[in-house]
C-alpha positions in Angstrom: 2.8 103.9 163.7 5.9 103.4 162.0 4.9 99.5 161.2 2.0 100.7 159.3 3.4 103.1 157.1 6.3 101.2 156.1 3.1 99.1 155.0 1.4 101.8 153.2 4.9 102.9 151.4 5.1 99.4 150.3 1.7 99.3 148.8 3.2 102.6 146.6 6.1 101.0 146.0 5.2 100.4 142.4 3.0 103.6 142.1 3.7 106.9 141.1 4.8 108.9 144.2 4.8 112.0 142.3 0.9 111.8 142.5 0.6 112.1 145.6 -0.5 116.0 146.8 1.8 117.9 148.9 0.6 121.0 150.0 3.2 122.1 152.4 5.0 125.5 151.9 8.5 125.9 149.6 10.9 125.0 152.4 14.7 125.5 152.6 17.0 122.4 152.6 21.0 121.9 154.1 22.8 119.2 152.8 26.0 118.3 154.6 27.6 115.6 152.8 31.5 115.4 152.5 31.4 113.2 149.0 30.7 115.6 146.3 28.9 113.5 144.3 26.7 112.1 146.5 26.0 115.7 147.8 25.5 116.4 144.2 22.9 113.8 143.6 20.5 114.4 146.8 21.0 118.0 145.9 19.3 117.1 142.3 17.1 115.0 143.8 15.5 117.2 146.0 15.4 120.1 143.4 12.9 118.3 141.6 10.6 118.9 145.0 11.1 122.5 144.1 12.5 123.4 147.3 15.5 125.7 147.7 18.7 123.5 148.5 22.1 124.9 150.0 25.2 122.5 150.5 27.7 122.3 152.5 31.2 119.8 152.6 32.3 120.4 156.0 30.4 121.0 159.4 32.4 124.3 159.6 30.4 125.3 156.1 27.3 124.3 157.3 27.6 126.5 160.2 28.2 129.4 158.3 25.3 128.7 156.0 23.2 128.4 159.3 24.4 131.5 160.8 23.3 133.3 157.6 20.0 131.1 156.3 16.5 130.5 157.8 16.7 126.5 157.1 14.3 124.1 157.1 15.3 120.7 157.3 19.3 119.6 157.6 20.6 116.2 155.7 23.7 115.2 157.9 26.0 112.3 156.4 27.1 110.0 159.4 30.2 110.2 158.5 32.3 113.1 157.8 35.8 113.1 156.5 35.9 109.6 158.0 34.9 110.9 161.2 31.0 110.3 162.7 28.8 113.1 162.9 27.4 112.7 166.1 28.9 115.5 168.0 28.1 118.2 165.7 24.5 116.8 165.9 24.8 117.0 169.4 26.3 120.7 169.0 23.4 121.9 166.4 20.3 120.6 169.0 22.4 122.0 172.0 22.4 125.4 170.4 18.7 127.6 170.4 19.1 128.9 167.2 19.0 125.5 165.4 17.2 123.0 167.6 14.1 123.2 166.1 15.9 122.3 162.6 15.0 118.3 162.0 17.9 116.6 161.3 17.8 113.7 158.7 20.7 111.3 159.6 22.0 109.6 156.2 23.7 106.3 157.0 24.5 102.7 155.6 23.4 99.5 156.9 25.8 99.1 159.1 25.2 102.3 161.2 22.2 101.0 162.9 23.8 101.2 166.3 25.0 104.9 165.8 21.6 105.5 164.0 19.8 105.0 167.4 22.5 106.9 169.3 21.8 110.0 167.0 18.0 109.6 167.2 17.9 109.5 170.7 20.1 112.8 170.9 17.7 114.5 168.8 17.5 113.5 164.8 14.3 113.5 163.7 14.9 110.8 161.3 17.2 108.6 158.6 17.7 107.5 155.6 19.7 104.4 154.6 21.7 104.1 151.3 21.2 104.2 148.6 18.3 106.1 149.2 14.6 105.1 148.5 13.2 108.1 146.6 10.0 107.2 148.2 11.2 107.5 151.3 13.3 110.1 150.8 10.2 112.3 149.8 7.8 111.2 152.5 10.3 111.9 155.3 11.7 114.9 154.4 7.9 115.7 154.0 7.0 114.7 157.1 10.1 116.7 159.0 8.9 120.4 156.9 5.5 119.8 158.4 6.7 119.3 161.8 9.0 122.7 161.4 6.4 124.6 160.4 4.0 123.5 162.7 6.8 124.6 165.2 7.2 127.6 163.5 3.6 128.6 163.9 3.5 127.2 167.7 6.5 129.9 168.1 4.7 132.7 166.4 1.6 132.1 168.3 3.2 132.0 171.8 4.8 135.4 170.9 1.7 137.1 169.7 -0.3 135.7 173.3 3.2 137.1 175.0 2.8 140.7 173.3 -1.3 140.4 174.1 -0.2 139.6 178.1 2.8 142.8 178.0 -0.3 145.0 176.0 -2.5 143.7 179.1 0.5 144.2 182.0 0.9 148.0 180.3 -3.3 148.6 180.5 -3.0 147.5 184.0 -0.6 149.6 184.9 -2.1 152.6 183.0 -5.1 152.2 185.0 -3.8 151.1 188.1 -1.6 154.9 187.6 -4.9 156.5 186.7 -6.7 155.2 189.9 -3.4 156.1 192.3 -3.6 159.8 190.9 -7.0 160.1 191.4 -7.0 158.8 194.9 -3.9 160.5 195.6 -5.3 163.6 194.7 -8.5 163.4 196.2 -6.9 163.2 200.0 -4.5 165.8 199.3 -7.6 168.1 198.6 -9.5 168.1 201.3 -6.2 169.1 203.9 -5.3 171.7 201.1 -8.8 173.7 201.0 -8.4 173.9 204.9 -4.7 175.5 204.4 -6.3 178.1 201.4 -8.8 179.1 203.9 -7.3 179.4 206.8 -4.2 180.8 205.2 -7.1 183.8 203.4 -8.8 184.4 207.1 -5.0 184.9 208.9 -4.5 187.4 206.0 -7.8 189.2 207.1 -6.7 189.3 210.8 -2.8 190.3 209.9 -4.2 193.3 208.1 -7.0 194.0 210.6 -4.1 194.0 213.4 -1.9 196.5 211.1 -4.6 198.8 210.8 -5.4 198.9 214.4 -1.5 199.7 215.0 -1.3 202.3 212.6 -4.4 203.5 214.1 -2.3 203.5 217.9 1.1 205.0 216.5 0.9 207.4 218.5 0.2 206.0 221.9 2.7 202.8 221.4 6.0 203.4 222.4 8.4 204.1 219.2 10.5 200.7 219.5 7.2 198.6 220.3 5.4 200.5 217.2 7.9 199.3 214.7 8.5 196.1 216.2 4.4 195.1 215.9 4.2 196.3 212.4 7.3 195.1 210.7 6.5 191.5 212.3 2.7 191.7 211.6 3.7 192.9 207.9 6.0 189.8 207.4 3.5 187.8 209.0 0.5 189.0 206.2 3.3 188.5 203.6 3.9 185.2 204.5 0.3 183.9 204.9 -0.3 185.5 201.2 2.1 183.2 199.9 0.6 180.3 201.5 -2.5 180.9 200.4 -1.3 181.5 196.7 0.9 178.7 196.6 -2.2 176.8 198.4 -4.4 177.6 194.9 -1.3 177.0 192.4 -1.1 173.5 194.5 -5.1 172.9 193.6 -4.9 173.3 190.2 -2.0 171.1 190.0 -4.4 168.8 191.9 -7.7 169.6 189.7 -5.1 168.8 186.7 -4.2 165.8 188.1 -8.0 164.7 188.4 -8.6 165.6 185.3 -6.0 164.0 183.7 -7.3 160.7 185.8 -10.5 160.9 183.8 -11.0 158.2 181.4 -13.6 159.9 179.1 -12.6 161.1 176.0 -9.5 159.6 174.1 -9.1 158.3 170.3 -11.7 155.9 169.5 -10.7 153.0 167.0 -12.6 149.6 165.5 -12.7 147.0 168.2 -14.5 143.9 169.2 -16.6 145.1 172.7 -16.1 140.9 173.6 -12.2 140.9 173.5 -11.8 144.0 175.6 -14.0 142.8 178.0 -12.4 139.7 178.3 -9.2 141.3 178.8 -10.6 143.8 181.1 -11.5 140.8 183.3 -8.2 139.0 182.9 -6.3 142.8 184.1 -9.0 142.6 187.0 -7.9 139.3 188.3 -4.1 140.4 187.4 -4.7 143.3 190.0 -5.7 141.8 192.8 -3.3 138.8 192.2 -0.3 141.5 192.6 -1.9 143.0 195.6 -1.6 139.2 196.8 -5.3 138.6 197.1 -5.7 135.2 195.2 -9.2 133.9 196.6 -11.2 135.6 194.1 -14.9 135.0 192.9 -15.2 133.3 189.1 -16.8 136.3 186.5 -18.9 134.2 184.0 -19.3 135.2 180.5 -22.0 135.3 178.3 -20.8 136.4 174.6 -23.0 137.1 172.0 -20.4 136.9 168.8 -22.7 138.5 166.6 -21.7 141.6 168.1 -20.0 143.6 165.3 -16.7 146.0 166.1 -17.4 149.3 166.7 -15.9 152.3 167.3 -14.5 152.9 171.1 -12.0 154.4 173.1 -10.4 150.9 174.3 -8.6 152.3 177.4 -11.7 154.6 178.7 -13.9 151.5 177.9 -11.5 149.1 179.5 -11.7 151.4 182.8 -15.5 151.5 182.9 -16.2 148.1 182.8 -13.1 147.7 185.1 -14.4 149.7 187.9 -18.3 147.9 187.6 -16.8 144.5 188.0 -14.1 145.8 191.0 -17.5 146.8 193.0 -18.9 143.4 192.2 -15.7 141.6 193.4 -15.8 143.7 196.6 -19.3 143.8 197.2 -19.3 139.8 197.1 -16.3 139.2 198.6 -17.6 141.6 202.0 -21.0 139.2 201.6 -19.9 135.4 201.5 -16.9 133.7 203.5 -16.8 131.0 200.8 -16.6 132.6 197.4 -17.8 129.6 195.5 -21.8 131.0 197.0 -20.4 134.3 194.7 -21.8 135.3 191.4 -21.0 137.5 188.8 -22.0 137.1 185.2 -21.3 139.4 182.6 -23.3 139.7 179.1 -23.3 141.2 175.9 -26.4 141.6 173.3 -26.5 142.6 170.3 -29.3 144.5 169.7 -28.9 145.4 165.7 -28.6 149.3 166.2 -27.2 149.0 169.9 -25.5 147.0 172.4 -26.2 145.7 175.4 -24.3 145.3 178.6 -25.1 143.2 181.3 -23.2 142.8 184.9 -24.6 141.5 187.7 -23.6 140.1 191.2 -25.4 138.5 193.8 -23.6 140.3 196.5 -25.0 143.4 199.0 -27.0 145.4 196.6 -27.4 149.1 196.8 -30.1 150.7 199.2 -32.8 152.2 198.0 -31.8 155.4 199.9 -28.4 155.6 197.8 -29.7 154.0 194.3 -30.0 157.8 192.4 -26.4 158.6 194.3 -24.0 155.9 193.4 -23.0 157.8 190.0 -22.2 161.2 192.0 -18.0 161.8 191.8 -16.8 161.4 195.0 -20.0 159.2 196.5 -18.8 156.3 198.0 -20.1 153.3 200.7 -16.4 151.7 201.3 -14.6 152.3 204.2 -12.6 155.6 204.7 -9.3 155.1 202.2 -10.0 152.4 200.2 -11.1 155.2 197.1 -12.4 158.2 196.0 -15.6 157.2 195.0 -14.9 158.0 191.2 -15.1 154.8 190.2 -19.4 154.8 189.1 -18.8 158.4 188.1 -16.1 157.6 186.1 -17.9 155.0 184.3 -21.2 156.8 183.8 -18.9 159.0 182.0 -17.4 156.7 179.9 -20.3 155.4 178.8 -22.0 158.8 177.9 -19.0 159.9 176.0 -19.7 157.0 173.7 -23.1 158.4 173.2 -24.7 155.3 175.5 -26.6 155.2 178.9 -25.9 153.2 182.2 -28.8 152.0 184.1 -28.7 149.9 187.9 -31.4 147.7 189.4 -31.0 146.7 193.0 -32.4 144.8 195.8 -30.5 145.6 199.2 -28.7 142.4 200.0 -29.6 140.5 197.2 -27.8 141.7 194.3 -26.9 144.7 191.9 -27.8 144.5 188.1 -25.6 147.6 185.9 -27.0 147.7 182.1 -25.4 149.2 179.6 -26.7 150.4 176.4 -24.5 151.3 173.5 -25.4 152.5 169.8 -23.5 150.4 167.4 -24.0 152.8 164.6 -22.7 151.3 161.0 -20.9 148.0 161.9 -17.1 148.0 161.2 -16.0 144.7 159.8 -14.9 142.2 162.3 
């Protein structure tokens, strides 16, 4: 690569280099150089370029230029105050803060040996003196491109990192949402029993006191007050049961309520993108629950889709809980998950949008098929949920002023269509 540019820079050598176009951005340039003058001159020289230059006489300076300076590209004499700059190269790529700085090494002829050494512990390049302005230009050319290619490599990683935290907090939101509600649902059914029992004891203890005040006179005095202060402490205390009972059931209503996804803030988002990240919190789930042999979700976007307004989270949980039946449902049908299938698909339909998921895994009965959307309803063993999670989504999807629709065929597969207006398209 290098044998064939050389070639090329030769063919300019008599040209015009300030005709070629550069297009890169206005970088930032370090220029470590003991000499004066010659720190001068390449500081003049690269003016011209119209980049910013700072300069430095010492390696001490340069690190306090560093420490306070977004830099671009560093020009590092070999030798400094007649010693060689190879450690403090070796200092600057060993620290985080600079490494992705390319270093141009600026030598003589008879460096070549200490040239190699510094390229192999990092420089990016060199330059021999006295110094080619061609060259000069094209390499430090070539060394801003590669930092800001870096730069936008390091930018992009952090905006996917902040999309996978946004995704870990969703998860966890609706992982929370899904404990409460399943929480609360098997602390309801124990609690009713203690309300009512605790309400019929109450009857009985003040059934029992009238029929003692009713036999005052025939009970012996001590036996008298011993049955009705004990049966009046006893009535007492079931009251309280019972009332603390019903304040512990609208905690527990609360908490149900609160579990609910409907409702919420609805913003300008792209239906495509929060399914997709619906299905990568999906996988996320059951990878943490340590359940790694899962069935592939297929996706089918149509990109003509335009945003609309939705509550993301609510949105996020409906789709969440279809595809979680169509995981378990396939998973409970085939040993080998590769016979699974689940494809998911979106439509756009000009004033609506279509929702397609659909699994090839134990269908729904046709006894069941106008129950599956009841709260509470639920074909899965005894503790593995609620049976919110149809509900739940039926009314998600009604709160966005949409429908949801199944078709089944008992174990052949389940088909769940969703049908959403799109109203006046936001811009994507």
């Amino acid at each position: 690569m290098w044998i064939e540019f050389f070639q090329r820079l030769q063919d300019l050598e008599m040209e015009d280099f300030n005709s070629v176009n550069f297009t890169q951005k206005s970088a930032k340039i370090l220029v470590v150089d003991d000499q004066e003058n010659a720190r001068a001159l390449l500081k003049r020289r690269l003016s011209t370029y119209g980049y910013e230059i700072l300069a430095a006489a010492s390696n001490k300076q340069a690190l306090e230029i560093l420490a306070s300076s977004l830099v671009d590209v560093i020009f590092l004499n070999m030798f400094m105050n007649g010693a060689s700059s190879y450690d403090f190269l070796v200092e600057l790529k060993g620290n985080s803060l600079y490494r992705s700085i390319p270093i141009i090494m600026i030598s003589s002829d008879s460096d070549v040996d200490l040239v190699v050494k510094c390229i192999e512990a990092g420089a990016e390049d060199y330059l021999v003196k006295p110094l080619n302005q061609t060259l000069l230009r094209a390499r430090l050319s070539n060394c801003i491109a590669q930092k800001e290619a870096h730069d936008k490599e390091i930018a992009y990683l952090a905006k996917i990192e902040r999309g996978e935290k946004q995704i870990v907090a969703q998860e966890k939101m609706a992982s929370l949402g899904a404990l409460v509600s399943s929480i609360s649902q098997e602390l309801k059914n124990p609690l009713n029993f203690i309300i009512n029992f605790a309400s019929v004891s109450a009857e009985i203890c003040e059934e029992l006191v009238e029929k003692i005040e009713q036999n005052k006179d025939s009970l012996p005095t001590d036996i008298f007050t011993l049955l009705s202060n004990n049966f009046g402490k006893f009535k007492s205390n079931v009251v309280k049961i019972s009332e603390y009972g019903q304040n512990a059931d609208k905690i527990i209503r609360f908490m149900l309520d609160q579990s609910k996804t409907s409702g919420g803030k609805k913003h300008p988002a792209s239906i495509n993108k929060t399914i997709s990240q619906t299905i990568t919190m999906l996988f996320s789930s059951y990878k943490n629950n340590g359940i790694t042999n899962l069935p592939k979700i297929d996706s089918q976007f149509d990109d003509s889709i335009p945003h609309i307004s939705i509550s993301i989270q609510s949105f996020s949980k409906a789709i969440y809980n279809i595809l979680d039946n169509a995981i378990y449902s396939v998973i409970n049908k085939f040993q080998n998950v590769s016979e699974a299938k689940i494809l998911i698909r979106t439509e756009n339909l000009l004033s609506s949008i279509k929702i397609l998921i659909y699994d090839n895994g134990n269908g729904i009965a046709d006894g069941i098929l106008d129950r599956i959307f009841i709260p509470f309803f639920t074909t899965k063993p005894e503790g593995t949920g609620p049976g919110l999670g149809l509900s739940t989504a039926r009314e998600v999807i009604e709160d966005h002023s949409g429908n949801i629709s199944v078709n089944s065929r008992e174990n052949e597969f389940a088909e769940f269509t969703i049908v959403i207006p799109s109203g006046i398209a936001l811009s994507s």
